[in-house]
C-alpha positions as CSV (number, residue, x, y, z in Angstrom):
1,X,17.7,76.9,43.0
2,X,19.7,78.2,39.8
3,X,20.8,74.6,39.1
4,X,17.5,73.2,39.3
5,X,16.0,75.9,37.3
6,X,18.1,75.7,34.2
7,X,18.3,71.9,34.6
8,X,14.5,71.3,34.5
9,X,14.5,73.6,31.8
10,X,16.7,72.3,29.8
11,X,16.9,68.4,30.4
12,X,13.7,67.5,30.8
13,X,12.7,66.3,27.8
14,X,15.1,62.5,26.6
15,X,17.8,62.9,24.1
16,X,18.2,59.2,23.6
17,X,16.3,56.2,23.5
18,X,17.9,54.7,26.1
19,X,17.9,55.1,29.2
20,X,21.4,54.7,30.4
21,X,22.6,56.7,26.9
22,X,19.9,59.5,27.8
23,X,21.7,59.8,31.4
24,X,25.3,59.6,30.2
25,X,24.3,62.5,28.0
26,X,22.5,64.8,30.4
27,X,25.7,64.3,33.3
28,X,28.0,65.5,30.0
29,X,25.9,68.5,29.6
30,X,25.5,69.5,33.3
31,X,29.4,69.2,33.7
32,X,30.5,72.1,31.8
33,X,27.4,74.3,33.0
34,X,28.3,73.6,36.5
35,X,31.1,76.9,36.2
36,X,28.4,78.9,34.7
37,X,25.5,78.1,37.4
38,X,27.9,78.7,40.1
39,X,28.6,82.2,38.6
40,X,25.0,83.0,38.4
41,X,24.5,81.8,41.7
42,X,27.0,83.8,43.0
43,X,25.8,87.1,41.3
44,X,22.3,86.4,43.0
45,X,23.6,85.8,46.3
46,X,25.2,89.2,46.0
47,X,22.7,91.2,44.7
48,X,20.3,89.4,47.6
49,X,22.6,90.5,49.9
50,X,23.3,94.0,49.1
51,X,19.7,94.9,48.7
52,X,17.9,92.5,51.6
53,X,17.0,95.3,53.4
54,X,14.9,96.9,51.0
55,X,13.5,94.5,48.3
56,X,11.0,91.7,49.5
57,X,12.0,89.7,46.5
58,X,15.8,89.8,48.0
59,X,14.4,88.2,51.6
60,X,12.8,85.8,49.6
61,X,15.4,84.7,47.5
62,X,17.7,84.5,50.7
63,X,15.7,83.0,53.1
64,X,16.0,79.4,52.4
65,X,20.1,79.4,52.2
66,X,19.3,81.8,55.7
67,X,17.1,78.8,57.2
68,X,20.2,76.6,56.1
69,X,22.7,78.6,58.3
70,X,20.5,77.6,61.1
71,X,21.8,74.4,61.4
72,X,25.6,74.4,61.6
73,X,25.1,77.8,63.6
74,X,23.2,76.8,66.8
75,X,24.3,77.5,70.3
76,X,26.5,74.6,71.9
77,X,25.0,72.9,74.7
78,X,26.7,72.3,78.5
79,X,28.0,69.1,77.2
80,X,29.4,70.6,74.3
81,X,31.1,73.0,76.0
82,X,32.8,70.7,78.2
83,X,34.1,68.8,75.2
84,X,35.3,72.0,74.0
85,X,37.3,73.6,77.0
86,X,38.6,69.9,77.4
87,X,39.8,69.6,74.0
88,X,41.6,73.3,74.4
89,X,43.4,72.3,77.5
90,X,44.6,68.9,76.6
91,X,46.1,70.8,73.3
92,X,47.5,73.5,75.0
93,X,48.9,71.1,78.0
94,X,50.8,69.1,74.6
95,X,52.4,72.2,73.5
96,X,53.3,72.8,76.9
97,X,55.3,69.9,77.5
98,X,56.8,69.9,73.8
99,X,58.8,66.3,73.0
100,X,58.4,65.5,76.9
101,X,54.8,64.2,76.6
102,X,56.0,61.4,74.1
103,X,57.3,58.1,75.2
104,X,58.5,54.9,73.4
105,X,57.0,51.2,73.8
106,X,58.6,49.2,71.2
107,X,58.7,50.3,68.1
108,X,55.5,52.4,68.4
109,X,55.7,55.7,70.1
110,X,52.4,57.1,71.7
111,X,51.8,60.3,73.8
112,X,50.9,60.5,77.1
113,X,47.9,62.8,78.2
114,X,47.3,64.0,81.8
115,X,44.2,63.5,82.6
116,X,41.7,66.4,82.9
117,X,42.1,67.3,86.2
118,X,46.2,67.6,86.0
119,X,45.6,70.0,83.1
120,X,45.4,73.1,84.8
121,X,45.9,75.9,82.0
122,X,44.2,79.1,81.9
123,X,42.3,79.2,78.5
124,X,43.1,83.2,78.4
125,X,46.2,84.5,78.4
């Protein structure tokens, strides 16, 4: 939001003539701004956070990068699950059997991977 603020603030009006001038320029000026929008940004996220509780303006600066964390965050499903505990065991079952699980067919060597069933690991120790 600070980005797009000072942005439309500042570049909205042309600095060249041409179009592909007027666009080089604006990309050379939003370069070297980018360290001080980040800055800013960060100071805002801090102060949102450390008075959310108690300022309505806070929430509302917050709430869109909270609405945001929603989607990377989201309970796994069954199936995701499965993939999960299967990918844990196969690695675990590779560091069990150290340089034994690698073989050599030519001049390529590949690893050999028991198959879900044969990994039989408990996932807590």
């Amino acid at each position: 939001m600070v980005s797009v603020a000072l942005f439309s603030a500042l570049l909205s009006i042309p600095i060249s003539e041409s179009p592909t001038l007027d666009h080089l320029l604006k990309i050379a000026i939003k370069i070297p701004l980018m360290l001080p929008v980040a800055g800013l940004s960060y100071e805002l996220i801090r102060i949102a956070g450390k008075h959310r509780e108690a300022s309505r303006m806070a929430r509302a600066l917050s709430a869109p990068g909270m609405w945001l964390q929603r989607i990377p965050t989201r309970e796994p499903n069954d199936s995701q699950l499965e993939i999960a505990l299967i990918s844990i065991r196969k690695t675990l079952w590779r560091e069990q059997q150290g340089s034994l699980g690698i073989e050599n067919l030519g001049d390529a060597p590949y690893e050999v991977f028991a198959n879900t069933a044969g990994i039989n690991l408990p996932l807590v120790a």
